[in-house]
N, C-alpha and C positions, 0 to 999 in steps of 0.2 A: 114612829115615823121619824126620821133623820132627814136633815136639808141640809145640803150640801152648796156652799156657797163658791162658786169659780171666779175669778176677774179677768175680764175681758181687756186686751190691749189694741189701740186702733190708732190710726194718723188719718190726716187730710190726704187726701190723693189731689195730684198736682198734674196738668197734664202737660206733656213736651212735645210739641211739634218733631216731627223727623226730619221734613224738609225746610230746607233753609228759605226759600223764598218765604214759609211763613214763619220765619222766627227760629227753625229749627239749627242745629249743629252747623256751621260751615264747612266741616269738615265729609259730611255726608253726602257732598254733593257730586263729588266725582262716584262714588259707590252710588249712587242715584241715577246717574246719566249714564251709569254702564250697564242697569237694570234695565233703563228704558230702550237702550239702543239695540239691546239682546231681545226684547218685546217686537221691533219694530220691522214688519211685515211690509213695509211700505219700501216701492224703489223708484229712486228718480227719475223721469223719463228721459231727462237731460242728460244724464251721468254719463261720463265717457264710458266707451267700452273700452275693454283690454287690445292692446296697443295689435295689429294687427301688421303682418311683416310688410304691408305696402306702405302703411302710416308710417312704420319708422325710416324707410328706402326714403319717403317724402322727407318726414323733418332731417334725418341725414342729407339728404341733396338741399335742403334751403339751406341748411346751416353753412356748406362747402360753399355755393352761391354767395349768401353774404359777406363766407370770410374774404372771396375772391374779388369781391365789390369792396371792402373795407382795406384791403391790401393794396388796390389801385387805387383808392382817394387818398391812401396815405403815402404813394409814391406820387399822387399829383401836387401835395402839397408839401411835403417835404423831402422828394427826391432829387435829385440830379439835376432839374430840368423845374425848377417849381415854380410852377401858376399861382397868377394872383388871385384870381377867383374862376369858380367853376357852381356848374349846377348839372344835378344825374338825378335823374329818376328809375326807380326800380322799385316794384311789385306795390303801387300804391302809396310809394313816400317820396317824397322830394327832398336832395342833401344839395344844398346850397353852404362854398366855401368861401370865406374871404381872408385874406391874407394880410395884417398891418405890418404893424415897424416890432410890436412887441407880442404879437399873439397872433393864431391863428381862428376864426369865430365860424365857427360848423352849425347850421341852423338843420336841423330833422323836421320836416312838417307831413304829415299825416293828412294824406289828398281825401280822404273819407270823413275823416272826421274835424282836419283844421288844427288838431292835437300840434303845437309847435316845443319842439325840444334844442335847445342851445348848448353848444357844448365850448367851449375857449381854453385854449391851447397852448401854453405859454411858449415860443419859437426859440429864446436862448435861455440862459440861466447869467445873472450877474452875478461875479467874485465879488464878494468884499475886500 
């Protein structure tokens, strides 16, 4: 009878997270979020829908609106004819102007929410 002697070769096994929240690769994370996002079955109920030819006729007409509103406060206050102060309201906000020696100061306030936006305007430029 013959015995035949072999040797066996073996390591520690070490284990490595995949994901990086636990430890894993940083790098894995974007390849991770694009698995998950192709997995997900779920739709917002909030999510806008695709733009609909009325919704754009609307945000086209407010945009033309406002520029037509921002064109007239900027010939009240630096046209031909320019006011010292002024106040307009339109579609929920109030623009409140006033006019100094060195600047012009534009207040935006937000009738819903109180949100106040300042904007200051320099009126000339000094040469050195």
């Amino acid at each position: 009878m013959s015995v035949l002697a072999v040797s066996a070769n073996a390591q520690d096994l070490t284990y490595q997270p995949v994901n990086p929240t636990l430890g894993g690769n940083p790098f894995n994370s974007a390849h991770l979020l694009g698995l998950a996002n192709a997995q997900n079955k779920q739709t917002d109920p909030n999510a806008a829908t695709p733009n609909s030819q009325t919704d754009i006729f609307a945000r086209q007409l407010q945009s033309r609106l406002l520029s037509a509103l921002s064109s007239q406060i900027v010939d009240a206050v630096f046209g031909e004819n320019p006011q010292e102060r002024g106040t307009i309201s339109f579609g929920g906000q109030t623009i409140t102007f006033v006019r100094g020696l060195e600047n012009v100061t534009l207040t935006i306030t937000n009738d819903d929410t109180g949100e106040v936006t300042t904007i200051v305007v320099p009126t000339f430029i000094t040469v050195p």
